[in-house]
N, C-alpha and C positions, 0 to 999 in steps of 0.2 A: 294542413293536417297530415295528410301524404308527405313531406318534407316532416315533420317532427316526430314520426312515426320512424322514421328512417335514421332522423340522429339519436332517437331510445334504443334500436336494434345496433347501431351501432359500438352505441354506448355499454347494450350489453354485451356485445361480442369482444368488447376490450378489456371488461371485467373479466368475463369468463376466461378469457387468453390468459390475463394477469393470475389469473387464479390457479390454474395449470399450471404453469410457470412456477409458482409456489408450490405446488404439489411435485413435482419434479424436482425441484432443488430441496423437497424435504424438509420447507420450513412447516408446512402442515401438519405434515406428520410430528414434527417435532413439537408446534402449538398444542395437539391432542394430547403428546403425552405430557406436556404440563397441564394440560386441563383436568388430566385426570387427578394431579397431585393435589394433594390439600394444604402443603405446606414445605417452606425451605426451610431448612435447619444447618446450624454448622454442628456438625458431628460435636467438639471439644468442650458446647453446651450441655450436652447431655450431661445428667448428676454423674456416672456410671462412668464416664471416660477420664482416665488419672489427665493431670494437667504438669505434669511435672516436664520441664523441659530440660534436657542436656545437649549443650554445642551452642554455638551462634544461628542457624538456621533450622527449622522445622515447619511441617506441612499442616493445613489445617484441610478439614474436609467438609465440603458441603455435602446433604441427607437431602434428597426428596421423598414426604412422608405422605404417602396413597389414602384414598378416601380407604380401603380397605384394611388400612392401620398398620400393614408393613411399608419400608421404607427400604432405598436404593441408593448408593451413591452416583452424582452427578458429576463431569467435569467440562460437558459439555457444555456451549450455551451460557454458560453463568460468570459475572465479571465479577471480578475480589478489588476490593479499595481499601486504602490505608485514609486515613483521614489526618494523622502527622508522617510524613515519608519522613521525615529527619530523626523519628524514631526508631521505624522498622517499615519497609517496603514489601510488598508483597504483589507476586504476579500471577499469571493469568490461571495457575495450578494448583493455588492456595499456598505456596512457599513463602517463606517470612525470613526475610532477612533483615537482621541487627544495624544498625545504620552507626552501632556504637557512640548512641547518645542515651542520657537518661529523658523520662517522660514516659506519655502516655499516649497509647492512638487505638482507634477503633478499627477494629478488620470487617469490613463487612462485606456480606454477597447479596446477588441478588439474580434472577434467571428473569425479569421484566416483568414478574409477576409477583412473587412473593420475594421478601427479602429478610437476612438475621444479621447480625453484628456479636464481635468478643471485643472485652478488652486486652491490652496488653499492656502491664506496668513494666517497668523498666526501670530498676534501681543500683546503681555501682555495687558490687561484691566485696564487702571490705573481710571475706575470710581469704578471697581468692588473692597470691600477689605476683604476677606475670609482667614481665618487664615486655616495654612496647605499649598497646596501649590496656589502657584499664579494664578488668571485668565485671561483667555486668550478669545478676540477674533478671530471669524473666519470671513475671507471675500472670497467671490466666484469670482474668475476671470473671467469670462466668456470666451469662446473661440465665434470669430467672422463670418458670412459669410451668403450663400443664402442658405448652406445648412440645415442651423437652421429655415428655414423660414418655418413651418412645417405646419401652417395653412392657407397659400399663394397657396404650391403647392398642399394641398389638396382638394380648393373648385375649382381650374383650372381643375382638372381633375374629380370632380364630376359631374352627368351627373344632368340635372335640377329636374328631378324625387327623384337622393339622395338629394340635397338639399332643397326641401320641405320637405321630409320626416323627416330631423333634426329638423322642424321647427313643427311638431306633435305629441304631449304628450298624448294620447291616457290615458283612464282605462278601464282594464279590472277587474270589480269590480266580476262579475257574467257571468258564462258561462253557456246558456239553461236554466237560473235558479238557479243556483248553483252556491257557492261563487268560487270563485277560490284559491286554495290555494297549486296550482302545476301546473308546465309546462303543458299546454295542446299542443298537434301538430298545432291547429289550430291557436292558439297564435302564437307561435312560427314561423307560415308561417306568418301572417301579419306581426311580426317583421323585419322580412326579408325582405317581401315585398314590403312592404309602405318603406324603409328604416329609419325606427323609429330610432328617435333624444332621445325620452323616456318615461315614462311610469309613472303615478302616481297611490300609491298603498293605500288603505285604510283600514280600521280595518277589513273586514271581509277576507282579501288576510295576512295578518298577524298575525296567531293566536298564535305558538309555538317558540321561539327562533330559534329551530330546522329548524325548517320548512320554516320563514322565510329568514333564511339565503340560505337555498337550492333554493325557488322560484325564488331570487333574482340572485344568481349565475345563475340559468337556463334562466333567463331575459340574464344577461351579454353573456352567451353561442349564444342564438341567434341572438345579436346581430350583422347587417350586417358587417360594418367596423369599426365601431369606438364607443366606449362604450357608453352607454346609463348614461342618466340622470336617476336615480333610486327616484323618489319624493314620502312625503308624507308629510299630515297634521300635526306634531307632535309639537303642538304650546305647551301643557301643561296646567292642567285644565280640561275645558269641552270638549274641540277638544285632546284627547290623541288617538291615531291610535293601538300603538305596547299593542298589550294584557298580555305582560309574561314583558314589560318595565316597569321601575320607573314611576307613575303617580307623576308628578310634578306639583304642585301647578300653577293655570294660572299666567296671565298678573297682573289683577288685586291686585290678592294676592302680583305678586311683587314687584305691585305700592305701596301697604298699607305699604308692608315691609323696603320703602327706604333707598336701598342699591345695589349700585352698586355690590358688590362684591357677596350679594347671586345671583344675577340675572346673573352674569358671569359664577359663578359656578354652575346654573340651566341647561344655555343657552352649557357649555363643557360638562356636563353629559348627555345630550339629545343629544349632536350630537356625544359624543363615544358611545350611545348604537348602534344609526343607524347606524355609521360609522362600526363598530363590524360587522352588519349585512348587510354592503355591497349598504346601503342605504346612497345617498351621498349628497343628496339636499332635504333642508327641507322649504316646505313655512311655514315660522316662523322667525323674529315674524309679529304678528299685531303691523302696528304703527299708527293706528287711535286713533285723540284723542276723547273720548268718553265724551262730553260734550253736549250731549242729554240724559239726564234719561228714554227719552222714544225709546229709539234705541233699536229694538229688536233681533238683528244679530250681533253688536259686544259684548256692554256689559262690563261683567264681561272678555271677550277676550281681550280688549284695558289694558294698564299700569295705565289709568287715564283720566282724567279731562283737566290736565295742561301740555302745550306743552315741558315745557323743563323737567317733569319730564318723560314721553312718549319717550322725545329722551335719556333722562341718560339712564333709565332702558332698551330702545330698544338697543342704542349700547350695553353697555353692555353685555344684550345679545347675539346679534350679534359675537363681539369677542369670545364669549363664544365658539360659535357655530361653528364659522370659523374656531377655531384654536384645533378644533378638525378634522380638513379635510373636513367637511360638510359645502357648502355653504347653505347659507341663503337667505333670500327672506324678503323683505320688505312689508306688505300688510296693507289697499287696496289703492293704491293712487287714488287719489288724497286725498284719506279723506273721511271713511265713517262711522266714529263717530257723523254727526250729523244729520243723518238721521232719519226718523220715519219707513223708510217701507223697510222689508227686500226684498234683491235683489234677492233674491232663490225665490221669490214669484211678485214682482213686481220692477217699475223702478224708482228706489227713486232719488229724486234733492235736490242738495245741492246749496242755492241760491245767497251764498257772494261770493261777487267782488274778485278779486288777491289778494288785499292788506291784506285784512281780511285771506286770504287763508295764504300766508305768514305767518304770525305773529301767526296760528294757526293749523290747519292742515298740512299745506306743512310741516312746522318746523321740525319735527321729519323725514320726511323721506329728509330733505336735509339733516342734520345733520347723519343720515345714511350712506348717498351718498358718504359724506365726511369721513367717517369711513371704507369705503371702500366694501359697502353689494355686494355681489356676484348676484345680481337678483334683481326686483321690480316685484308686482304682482299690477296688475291694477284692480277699480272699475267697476263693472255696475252701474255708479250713472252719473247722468246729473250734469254737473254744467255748467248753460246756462252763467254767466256773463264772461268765459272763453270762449266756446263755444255755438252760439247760433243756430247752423247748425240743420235744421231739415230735418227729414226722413217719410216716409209715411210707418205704423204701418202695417206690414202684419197681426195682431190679430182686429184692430179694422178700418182700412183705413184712420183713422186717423194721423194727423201732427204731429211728437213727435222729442221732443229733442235728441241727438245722444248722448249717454253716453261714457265716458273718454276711455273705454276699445275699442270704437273703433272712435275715434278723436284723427285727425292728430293736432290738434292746442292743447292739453292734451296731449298727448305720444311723439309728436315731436317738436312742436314750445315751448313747457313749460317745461318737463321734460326732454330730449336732451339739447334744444340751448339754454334756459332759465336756468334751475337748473346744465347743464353740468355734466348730466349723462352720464356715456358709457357703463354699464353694461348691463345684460339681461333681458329685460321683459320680462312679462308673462299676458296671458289675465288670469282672474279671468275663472273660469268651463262656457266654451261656452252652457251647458245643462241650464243655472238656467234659470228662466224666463225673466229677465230684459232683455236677450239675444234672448231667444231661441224662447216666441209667439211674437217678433216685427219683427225678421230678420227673412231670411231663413237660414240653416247653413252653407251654401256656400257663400251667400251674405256677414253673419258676419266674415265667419274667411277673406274673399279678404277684409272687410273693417278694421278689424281687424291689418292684415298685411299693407295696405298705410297707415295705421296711426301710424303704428311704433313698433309695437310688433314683438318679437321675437318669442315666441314661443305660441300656442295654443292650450290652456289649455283642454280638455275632448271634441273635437270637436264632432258634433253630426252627424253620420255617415261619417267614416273612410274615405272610399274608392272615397266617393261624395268629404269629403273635399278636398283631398288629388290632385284628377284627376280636380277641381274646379279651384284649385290653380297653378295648371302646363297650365292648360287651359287660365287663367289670365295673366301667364309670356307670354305664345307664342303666346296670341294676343294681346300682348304689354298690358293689363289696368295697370300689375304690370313691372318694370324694374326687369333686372336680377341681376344689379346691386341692388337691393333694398333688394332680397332675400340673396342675398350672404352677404350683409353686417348683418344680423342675424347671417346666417351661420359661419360668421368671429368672433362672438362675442361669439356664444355656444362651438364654438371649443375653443377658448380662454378660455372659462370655464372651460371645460374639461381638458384641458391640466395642467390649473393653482391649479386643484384640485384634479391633478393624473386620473381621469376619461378615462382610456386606458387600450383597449384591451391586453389581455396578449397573447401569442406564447403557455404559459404554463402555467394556472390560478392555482393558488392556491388548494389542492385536498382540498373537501371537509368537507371532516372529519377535516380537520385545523381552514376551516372558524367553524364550529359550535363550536370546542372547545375553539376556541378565545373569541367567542360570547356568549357562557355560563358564561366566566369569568366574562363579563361587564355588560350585558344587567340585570336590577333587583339588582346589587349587593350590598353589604352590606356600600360600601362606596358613592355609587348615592342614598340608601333610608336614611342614615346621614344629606346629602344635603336637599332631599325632608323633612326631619323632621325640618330641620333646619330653611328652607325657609316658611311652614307652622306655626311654632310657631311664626318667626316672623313677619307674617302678620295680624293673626287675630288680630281682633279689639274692643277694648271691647268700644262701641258708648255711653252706656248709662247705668249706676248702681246709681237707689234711692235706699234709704231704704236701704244701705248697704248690698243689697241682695248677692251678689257676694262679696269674694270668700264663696262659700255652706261651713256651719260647722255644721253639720250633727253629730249624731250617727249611728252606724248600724243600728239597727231597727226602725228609720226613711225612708220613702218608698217616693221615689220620683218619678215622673208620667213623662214618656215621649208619648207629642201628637204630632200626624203632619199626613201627608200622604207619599209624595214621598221622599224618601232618608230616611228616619224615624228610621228604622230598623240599619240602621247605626250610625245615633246617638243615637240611645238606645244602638248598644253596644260599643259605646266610652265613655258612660257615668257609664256604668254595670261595664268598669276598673275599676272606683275610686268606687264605689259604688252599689255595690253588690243587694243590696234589690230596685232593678229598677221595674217598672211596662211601660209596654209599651201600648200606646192605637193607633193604626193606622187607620184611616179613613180611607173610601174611598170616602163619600158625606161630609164629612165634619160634616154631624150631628150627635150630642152625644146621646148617651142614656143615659136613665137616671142612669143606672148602673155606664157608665164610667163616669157621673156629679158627681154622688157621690164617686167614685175613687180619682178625683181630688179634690173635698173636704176636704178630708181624709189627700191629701197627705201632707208630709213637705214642698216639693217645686217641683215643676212644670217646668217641661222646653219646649216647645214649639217650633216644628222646622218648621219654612215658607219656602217654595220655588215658587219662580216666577218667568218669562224669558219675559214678555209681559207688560203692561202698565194697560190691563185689571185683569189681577194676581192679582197684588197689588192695586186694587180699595177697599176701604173699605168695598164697594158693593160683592165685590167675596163672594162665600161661606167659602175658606179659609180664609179670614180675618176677615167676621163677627165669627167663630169658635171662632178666637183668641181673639178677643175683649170680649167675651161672656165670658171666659176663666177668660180671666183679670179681669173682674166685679165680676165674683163668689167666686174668691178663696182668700183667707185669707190667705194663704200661698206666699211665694215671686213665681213670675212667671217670667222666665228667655226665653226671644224667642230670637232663632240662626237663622240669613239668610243666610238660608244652600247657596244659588247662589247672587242673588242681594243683595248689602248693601243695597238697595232702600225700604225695605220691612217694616222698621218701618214706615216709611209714611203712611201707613193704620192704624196701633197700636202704636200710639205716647204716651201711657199713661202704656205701659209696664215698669215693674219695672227695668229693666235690658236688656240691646240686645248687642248679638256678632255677629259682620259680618266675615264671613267665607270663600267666596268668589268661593266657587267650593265643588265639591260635591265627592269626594277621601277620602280614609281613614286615611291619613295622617292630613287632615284639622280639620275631627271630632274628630280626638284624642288631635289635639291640641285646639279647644275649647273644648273638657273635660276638658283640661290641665287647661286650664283660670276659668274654670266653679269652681273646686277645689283648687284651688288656689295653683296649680304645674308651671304653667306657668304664668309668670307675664307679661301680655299684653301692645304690645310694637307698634302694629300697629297704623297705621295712615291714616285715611277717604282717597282716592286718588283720591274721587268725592266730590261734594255738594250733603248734602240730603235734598232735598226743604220741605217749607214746603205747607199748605195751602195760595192760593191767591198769590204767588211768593213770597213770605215768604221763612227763609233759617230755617232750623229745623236743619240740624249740618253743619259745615261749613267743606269744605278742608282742610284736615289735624288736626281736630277732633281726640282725643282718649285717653281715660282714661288710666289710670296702677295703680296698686296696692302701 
């Protein structure tokens, strides 16, 4: 008895050792968190995920789906089999490679517990004809059921608090004063808390490749269940966000340059840098057609003038953008190119009927639609002949028009059931004015949301909108049904653009090193030079002033004020004996009057962003006129931002439109300035003249 007592306690001390043992190597821990799963999925099952493959090798992904209805990607732990290897083999990370046979094989996984399978047909390409050996394509079989239904069973089991909280995109630009540019705890509990859908990040939150890529990871870290939307401005131009990223030439530049093909390969470079750094959604591009000279908020940000060249160059982009894993964003609908008054400061109206809207504004973002943009971002702009709902003005008690960002006959009866969108909206930054002195910020994001947005954009205090919003579903003003069907739409995002939390995220040191490769590199600043040269615009050469044939010790005089110093040293490239004169009032002395005197030729760099800029009246342009009149030498003025800027100095001998203010741009007008680059751009506005007069028409532009 004594004896068998003694080999039980034995017997359990070997268990319990063994069992330690396991606890310590973490297979335990690792068993519980498959216990808790309820199911394996391969991601490519999902209805929601395209199946389209391009190349010979592509990743598949396995999903663990939580008794609690969200779901995690796995890569740990779980084996992948091929069931014909002579068709396409696959290893331990879900990668598929082509074994360059036709046929058929199953891919399946399994984590010891649950297990899914896809098919893969495999049929010869007879469009494709590549000498070596044959091509093939691949097609996804999908496997069928409700256990695919992954964004069904996730928003039944969220509680109404996580689904607003999907629907609120917060920045945190500054914390106490200070930019933020690393996890802070406090961040991190609101993340949590509010159950943040995502987060839009701006230049001062992105300063290092490094650094970036860590904050962003630490964003994904905290996030509750299901990954965050990672957004930012990186349109290209004058709105460029990433500091250590390729500054790519804007809109404008890529309207001047028409070409689809640099605007594709603008629009993949800017979304593999983000993409590198873990940033997955970019609002970008602008599809406003900018056909007001006096718009002071799009600008030089729109493609142009002309509606279908606004939709070439936006899809394109788009593709661009997309098919680097970064969805896109269409902005601003309805249209706020023809506006006078910026919406960061006030509530601008746009007054044509639908039909007019059609054939002009709307055009480009239907034609997006149809291209398939991941998002649309909506205006603060009135357009009464659409809507003529008015609201009572908490800044002045006055009656004022309801602007598109939060009307339901704009975001639902026109953009839904009218143009047959189903992607995601987004309201334009709920801070700007047009928004923030007429509503309260409660009142705009609930009107916000019945009129049909998805998601809200920089809501102005968190915790008000947030508790506003829940407050609205459970006294019925909003249905629940109203919310969920957003929530239907961002998960569909997310899923469609990989956007899922991992089990095992990537270690760090991986992301930064991936992200060094990309971000800045030698093959996105090719593109940016490429896209730059061929934009600028050379508007206007008498007197054969251009291209400069100089000697060296000819001294040529660079004036201007803001951005100055950069085209003096784009121009100090070709030509060494430069003399720089930078304002700051604009008035010369007499010393710098006799400089330019003196000099062989003169270049002159304007910059304007307003209407009153480029009055002849400015002190900048009376400078430049004065310039013209005195000097004997040929005088050459660059619109470092607006083409618009000869309109004050229509009697300059020479002007290149530039179109952004990068140093990729002024090197390539040195380029023209010299006669290195033979100017290829083309006007993508009208430049009016006096009395409604056309001074250069659309699509304007000399070449050598």
């Amino acid at each position: 008895m004594v004896k068998a007592r003694k080999i039980m306690f034995i017997s359990l001390l070997a268990i319990t050792l063994a069992v330690s043992q396991l606890w310590i190597g973490g297979t335990l821990k690792q068993a519980s968190a498959e216990s808790a799963a309820k199911d394996l999925i391969i991601l490519q099952n999902v209805p929601d995920v395209s199946t389209e493959i391009s190349g010979e090798a592509f990743q598949l992904k396995a999903l663990h789906v939580y008794k609690e209805g969200h779901f995690m990607g796995i890569s740990d732990g779980v084996k992948w089999k091929s069931s014909n290897k002579n068709v396409a083999a696959v290893d331990q990370a879900g990668n598929i490679t082509l074994m360059g046979k036709p046929g058929k094989t199953f891919i399946s996984v399994t984590d010891g517990v649950y297990k899914d399978r896809i098919a893969l047909q495999i049929k010869p390409d007879g469009k494709k004809h590549s000498k070596g050996k044959p091509a093939f394509k691949v097609k996804i079989i999908k496997e069928h059921g409700k256990r695919y239904d992954l964004i069904s069973r996730a928003v039944k089991n969220m509680s109404i608090e996580e689904k607003v909280g999907q629907m609120l995109m917060p920045d945190f630009r500054t914390w106490k004063g200070k930019n933020v540019t690393e996890m802070l705890p406090e961040i991190e509990k609101l993340v949590k808390d509010y159950h943040l859908g995502g987060v839009i990040l701006f230049r001062e939150n992105v300063v290092t490749t490094e650094q970036t890529a860590t904050l962003v990871s630490d964003y994904q870290k905290a996030a509750d269940k299901f990954g965050l939307l990672m957004t930012i401005d990186q349109e290209g131009g004058i709105v460029t966000r990433l500091q250590s990223g390729t500054d790519m030439p804007g809109n404008m530049a890529l309207g001047a340059a028409r070409s689809e093909e640099i605007s594709r390969k603008v629009g993949k470079a800017i979304g593999e840098e983000l993409a590198s750094l873990g940033i997955n959604m970019n609002f970008a591009p602008v599809m406003d057609v900018n056909n007001n000279p006096d718009n002071p908020v799009i600008g030089v940000r729109s493609f142009g003038e002309d509606p279908q060249l606004v939709a070439d160059m936006g899809v394109a982009y788009t593709e661009g953008l997309q098919s680097a894993g970064v969805a896109a964003t269409a902005k601003h609908f309805p249209g706020h190119g023809d506006t006078a008054v910026d919406s960061h400061l006030g509530l601008p109206e746009v007054p044509h009927d639908k039909e007019r809207l059609k054939e002009v504004e709307l055009y480009p973002f239907q034609k997006g639609m149809e291209a398939g943009i991941d998002a649309i971002m909506t205006a603060h702009v009135t357009f009464p002949k659409i809507d003529d709902t008015k609201a009572i003005s908490k800044k002045t008690g006055e009656e004022i028009a309801v602007p598109a960002t939060l009307s339901h006959k704009v975001l639902t009866e026109l953009m839904r059931e009218e143009m047959g969108y189903d992607g995601v909206i987004t309201t334009d930054a709920m801070n700007m004015n047009a928004i923030a002195e007429h509503f309260g910020p409660v009142d705009a994001a609930i009107r916000a949301v019945k009129a049909g947005t998805d998601i809200v954009l920089m809501p102005v205090g968190l915790q008000e909108v947030a508790e506003g919003l829940v407050n609205a579903v459970e006294n019925g003003e909003i249905s629940e049904k109203r919310i969920e069907s957003s929530v239907e739409r961002i998960l569909t995002l997310k899923i469609k653009r990989g956007i899922i939390k991992e089990e095992t995220p990537q270690p760090i040191d991986e992301k930064i090193a991936n992200a060094l490769q990309i971000v800045g590199s030698e093959e996105h600043k090719q593109i940016e030079k490429e896209a730059a040269e061929r934009s600028v615009t050379l508007v206007k050469n008498e007197r054969d002033a251009l291209p400069l044939q100089l000697s060296p010790e000819d001294n040529i005089v660079v004036v201007g004020n803001t951005y100055i110093a950069d085209l003096k040293n784009a121009i100090s490239k070709f030509h060494a004996n430069t003399t720089v004169i930078q304002t700051s009032s604009y008035a010369l002395t007499e010393e710098q009057k006799q400089l330019i005197r003196n000099a062989s030729a003169v270049i002159v760099g304007s910059y304007t962003f307003n209407v009153s800029g480029r009055s002849p009246d400015s002190a900048q342009m009376k400078m430049v006129n004065s310039i013209i009149a005195e000097s004997e030498a040929p005088v050459i003025s660059v619109g470092i931002r607006n083409p618009y800027d000869i309109m004050a100095y229509p009697e300059v001998d020479a002007y290149i439109a530039q179109y952004g203010f990068r140093t990729a741009s002024f090197d390539a007008s040195a380029g023209v300035v010299f006669g290195q680059v033979n100017p290829s751009g083309k006007l993508p506005v009208t430049i009016p003249g006096p009395d409604g007069s056309v001074l250069f028409e659309f699509g304007h532009g000399l070449s050598y």
